[in-house]
C-alpha positions as CSV (number, residue, x, y, z in Angstrom):
1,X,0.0,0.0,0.0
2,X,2.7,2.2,0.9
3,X,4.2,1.9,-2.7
4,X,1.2,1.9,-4.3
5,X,0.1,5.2,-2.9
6,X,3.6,6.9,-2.9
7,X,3.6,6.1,-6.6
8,X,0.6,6.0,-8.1
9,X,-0.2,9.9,-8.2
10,X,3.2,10.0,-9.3
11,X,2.5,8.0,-12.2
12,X,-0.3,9.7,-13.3
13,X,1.1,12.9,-13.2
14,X,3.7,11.4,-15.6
15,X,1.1,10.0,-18.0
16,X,-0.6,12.8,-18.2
17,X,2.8,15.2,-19.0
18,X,3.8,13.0,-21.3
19,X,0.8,13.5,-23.2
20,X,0.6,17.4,-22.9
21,X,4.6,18.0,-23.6
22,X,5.9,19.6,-26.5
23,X,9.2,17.8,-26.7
24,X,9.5,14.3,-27.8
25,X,12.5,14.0,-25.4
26,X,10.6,14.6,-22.1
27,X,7.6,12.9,-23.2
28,X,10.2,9.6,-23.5
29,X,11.9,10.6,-20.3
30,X,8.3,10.4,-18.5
31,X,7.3,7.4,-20.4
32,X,10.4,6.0,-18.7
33,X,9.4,7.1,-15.1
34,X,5.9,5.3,-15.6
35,X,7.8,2.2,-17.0
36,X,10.1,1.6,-14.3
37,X,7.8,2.9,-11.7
38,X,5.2,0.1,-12.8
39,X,7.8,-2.3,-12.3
40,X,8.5,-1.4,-8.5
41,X,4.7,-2.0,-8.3
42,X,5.1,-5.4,-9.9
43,X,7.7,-6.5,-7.6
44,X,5.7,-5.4,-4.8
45,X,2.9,-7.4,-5.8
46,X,5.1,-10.4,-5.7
47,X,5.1,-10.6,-9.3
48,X,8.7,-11.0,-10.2
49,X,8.2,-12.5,-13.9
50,X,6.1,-9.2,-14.6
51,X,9.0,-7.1,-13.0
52,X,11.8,-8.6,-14.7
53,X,9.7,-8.1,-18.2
54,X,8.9,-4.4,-17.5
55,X,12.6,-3.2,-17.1
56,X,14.6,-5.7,-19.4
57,X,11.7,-6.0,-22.4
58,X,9.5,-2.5,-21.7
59,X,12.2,-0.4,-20.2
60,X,15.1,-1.6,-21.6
61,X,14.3,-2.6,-25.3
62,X,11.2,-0.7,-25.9
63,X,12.1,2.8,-24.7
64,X,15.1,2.3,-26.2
65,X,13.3,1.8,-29.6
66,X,10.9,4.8,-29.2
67,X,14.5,6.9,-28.6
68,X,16.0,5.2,-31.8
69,X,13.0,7.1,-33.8
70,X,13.3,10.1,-32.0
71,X,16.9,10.5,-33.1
72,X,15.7,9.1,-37.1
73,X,12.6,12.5,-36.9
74,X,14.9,15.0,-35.0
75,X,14.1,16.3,-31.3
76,X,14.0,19.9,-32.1
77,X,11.6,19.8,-35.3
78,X,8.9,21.7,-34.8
79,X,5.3,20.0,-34.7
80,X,3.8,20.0,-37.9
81,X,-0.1,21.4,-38.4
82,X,-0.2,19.3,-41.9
83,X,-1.8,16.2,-41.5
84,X,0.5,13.7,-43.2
85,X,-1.7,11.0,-43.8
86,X,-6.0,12.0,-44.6
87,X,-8.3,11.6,-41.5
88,X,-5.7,10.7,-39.2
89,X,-7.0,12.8,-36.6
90,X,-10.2,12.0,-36.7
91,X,-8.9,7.6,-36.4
92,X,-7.0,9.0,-33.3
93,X,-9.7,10.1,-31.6
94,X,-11.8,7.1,-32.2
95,X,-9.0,5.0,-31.3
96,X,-8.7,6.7,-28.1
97,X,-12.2,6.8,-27.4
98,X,-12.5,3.0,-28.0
99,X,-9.4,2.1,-25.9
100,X,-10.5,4.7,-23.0
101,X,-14.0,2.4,-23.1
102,X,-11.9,-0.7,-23.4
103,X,-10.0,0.9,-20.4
104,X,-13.5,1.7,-18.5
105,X,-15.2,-1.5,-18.9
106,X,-11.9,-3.5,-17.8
107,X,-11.4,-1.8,-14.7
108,X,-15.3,-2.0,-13.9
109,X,-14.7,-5.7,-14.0
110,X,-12.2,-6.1,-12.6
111,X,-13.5,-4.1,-9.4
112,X,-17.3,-5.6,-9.3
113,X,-16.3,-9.3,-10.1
114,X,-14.6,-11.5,-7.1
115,X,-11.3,-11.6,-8.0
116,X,-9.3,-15.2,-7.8
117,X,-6.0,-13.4,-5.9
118,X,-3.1,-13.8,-5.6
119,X,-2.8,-17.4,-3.9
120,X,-4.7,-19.3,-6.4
121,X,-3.5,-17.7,-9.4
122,X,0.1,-18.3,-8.7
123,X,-0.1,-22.1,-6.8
124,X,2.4,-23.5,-9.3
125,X,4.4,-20.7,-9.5
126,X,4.3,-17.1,-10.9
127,X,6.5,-17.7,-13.7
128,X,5.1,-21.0,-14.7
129,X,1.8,-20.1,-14.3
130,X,1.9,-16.7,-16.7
131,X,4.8,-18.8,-18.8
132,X,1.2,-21.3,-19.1
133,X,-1.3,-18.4,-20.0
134,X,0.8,-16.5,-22.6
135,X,1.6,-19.7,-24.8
136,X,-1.9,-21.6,-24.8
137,X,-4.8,-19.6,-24.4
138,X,-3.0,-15.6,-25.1
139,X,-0.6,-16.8,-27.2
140,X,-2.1,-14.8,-30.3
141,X,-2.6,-11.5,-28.7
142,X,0.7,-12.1,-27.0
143,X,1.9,-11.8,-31.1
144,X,-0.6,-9.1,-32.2
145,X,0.9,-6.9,-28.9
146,X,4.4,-7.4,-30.1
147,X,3.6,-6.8,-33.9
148,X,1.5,-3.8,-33.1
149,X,5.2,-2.1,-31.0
150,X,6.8,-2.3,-34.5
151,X,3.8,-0.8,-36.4
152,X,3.4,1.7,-34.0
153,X,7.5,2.5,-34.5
154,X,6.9,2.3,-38.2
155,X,3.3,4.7,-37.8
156,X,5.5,7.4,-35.5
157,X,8.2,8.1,-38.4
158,X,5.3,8.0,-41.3
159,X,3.5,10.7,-39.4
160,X,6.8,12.9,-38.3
161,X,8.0,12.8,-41.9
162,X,8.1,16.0,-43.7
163,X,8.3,16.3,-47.1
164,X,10.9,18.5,-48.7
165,X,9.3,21.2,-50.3
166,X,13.1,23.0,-51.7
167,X,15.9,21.0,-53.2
168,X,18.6,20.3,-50.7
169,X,21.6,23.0,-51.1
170,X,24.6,21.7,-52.5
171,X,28.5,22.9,-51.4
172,X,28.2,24.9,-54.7
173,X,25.0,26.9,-53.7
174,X,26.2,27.4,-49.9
175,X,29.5,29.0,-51.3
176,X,27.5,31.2,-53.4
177,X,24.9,32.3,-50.7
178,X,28.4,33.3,-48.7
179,X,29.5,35.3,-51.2
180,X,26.2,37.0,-51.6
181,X,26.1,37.5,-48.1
182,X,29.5,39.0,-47.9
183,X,28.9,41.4,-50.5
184,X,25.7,42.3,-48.9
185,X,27.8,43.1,-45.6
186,X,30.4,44.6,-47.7
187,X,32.7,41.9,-45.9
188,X,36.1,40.6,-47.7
189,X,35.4,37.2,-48.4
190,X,38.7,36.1,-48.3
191,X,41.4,36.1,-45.0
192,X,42.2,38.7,-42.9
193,X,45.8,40.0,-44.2
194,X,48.6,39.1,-41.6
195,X,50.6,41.4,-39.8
196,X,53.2,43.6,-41.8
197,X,51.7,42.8,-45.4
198,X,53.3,45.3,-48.5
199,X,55.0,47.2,-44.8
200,X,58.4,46.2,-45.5
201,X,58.2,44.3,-42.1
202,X,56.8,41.3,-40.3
203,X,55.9,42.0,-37.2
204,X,53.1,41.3,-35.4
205,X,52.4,45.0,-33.7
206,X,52.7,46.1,-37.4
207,X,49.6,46.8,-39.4
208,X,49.4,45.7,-43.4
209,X,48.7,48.1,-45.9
210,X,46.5,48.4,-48.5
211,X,46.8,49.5,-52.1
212,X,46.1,53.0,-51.1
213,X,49.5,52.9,-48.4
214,X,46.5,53.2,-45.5
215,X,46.4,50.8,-42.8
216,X,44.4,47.9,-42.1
217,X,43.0,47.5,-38.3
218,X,41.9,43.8,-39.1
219,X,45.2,43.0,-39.6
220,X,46.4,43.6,-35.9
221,X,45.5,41.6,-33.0
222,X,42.7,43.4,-31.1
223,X,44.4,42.5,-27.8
224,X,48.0,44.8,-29.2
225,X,44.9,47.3,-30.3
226,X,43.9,47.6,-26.6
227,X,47.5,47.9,-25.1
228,X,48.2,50.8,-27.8
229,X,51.6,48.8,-28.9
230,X,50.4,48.8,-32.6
231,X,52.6,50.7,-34.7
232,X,51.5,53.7,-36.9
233,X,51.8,51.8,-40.4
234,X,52.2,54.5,-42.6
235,X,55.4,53.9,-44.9
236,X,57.7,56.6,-43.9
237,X,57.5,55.5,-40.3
238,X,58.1,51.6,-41.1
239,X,61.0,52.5,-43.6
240,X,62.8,54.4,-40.8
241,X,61.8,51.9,-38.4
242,X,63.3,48.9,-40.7
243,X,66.6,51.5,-41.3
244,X,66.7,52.2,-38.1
245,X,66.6,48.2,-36.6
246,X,68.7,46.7,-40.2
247,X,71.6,49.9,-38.8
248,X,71.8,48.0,-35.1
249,X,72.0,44.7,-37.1
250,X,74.7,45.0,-39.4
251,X,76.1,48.9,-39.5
252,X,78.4,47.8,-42.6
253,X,75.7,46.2,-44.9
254,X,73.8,48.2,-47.4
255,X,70.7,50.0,-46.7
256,X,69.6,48.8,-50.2
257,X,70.3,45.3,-49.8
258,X,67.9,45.2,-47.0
259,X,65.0,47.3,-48.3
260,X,65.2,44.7,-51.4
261,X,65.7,41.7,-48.7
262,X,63.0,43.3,-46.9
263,X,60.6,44.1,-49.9
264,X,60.8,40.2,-50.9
């Protein structure tokens, strides 16, 4: 009783949320909760045959199956208002309503009728005993239930499937819609130049220049930027610069040699 009532509201909470919740993830993580909770139940009903089923064959393989689609349709696809196969709302809700009578009337009998129990159910055994009802007198809807978990596999990716509406870009068509995109920006598509490009030195606190002798900021480390480090750019100030550091090198060599040395 204790378990029962500890996690029976429990349950139906879970039923009910994974019903009403948007994501196919957290409906499958509360499907999970009402799977393994059902099994403590079992076990407390002295129904070890029933537990062992519900976490190695409904926990363990058949959650694991549902999460196999979910990762085939996508978790983050949004629902879809189309109805991808005619009428199949209006099935669902007669389905529902017939199972929710099946439901009704099951649990009316099951209340008003005596009941055999426990005792005289199981006198040879639990196992042998359910071992004896599923393979001689529930043998065939033992094989409709387990035919009808792989059509209901099959039935949840026909109605999450979306058909493509656009052709599927190609590497070709994603490079063009970059280079539209950049010239919509105004962006250089290509690299950032490195430090000290057409500046007559390579250096990383020296800025390249353009075709126009001006300075390019991308070309400098933001961080050097920041610290004020960066060096003017202009091409008076790096050719005295360069002079002045190929002099401390080598006073005897040719300035020449080194602005060609330099240019290369």
């Amino acid at each position: 009783m204790i378990a029962f009532w500890t996690l029976a509201p429990l349950m139906v909470l879970a039923a009910l949320g994974m019903v009403l919740v948007r994501k196919a993830v957290h409906s499958a993580l509360l499907l999970a909760f009402v799977m393994v909770s059902l099994a403590i139940l079992y076990a407390a009903q002295e129904a070890p045959f029933l537990f062992a089923v519900q976490i190695i064959v409904y926990t363990g393989a058949i959650l694991m199956l549902f999460l196999f689609v979910l990762m085939l349709v996508g978790v983050d696809s949004s629902d879809s208002v189309v109805e991808t196969i005619p009428g199949q709302r209006l099935a669902a809700t007669v389905v529902g309503l017939l199972f929710g009578l099946v439901l009704v009337l099951g649990i009316a009998q099951a209340t008003v009728t005596a009941s055999a129990g426990l005792e005289e159910a199981n006198v040879d055994g639990n196992v042998d005993a359910l071992a004896q009802l599923l393979f001689s007198r529930y043998v065939l809807a033992f094989e409709v239930t387990s035919a009808l978990l792989i059509t209901a596999a099959l039935g949840a990716m026909v109605l999450a499937h979306r058909e493509r509406l656009t052709p599927r870009q190609t590497q070709a068509d994603l490079a063009a819609q970059r280079m539209r995109d950049y010239a919509s920006s105004g962006k250089h598509p290509g690299p950032l130049p490195t430090p000290g490009v057409y500046a007559r030195h390579n250096a990383v606190d020296t800025p390249a220049l353009l075709p126009d002798g001006s300075t390019s900021p991308l070309s400098v480390s933001r961080s050097l930027q920041a610290r004020g480090v960066v060096r003017t750019g202009s091409t008076s100030d790096v050719d005295r610069t360069a002079a002045e550091l190929e002099a401390a090198l080598d006073p005897g060599a040719p300035s020449a040699g080194h602005t060609e040395r330099g240019e290369r």
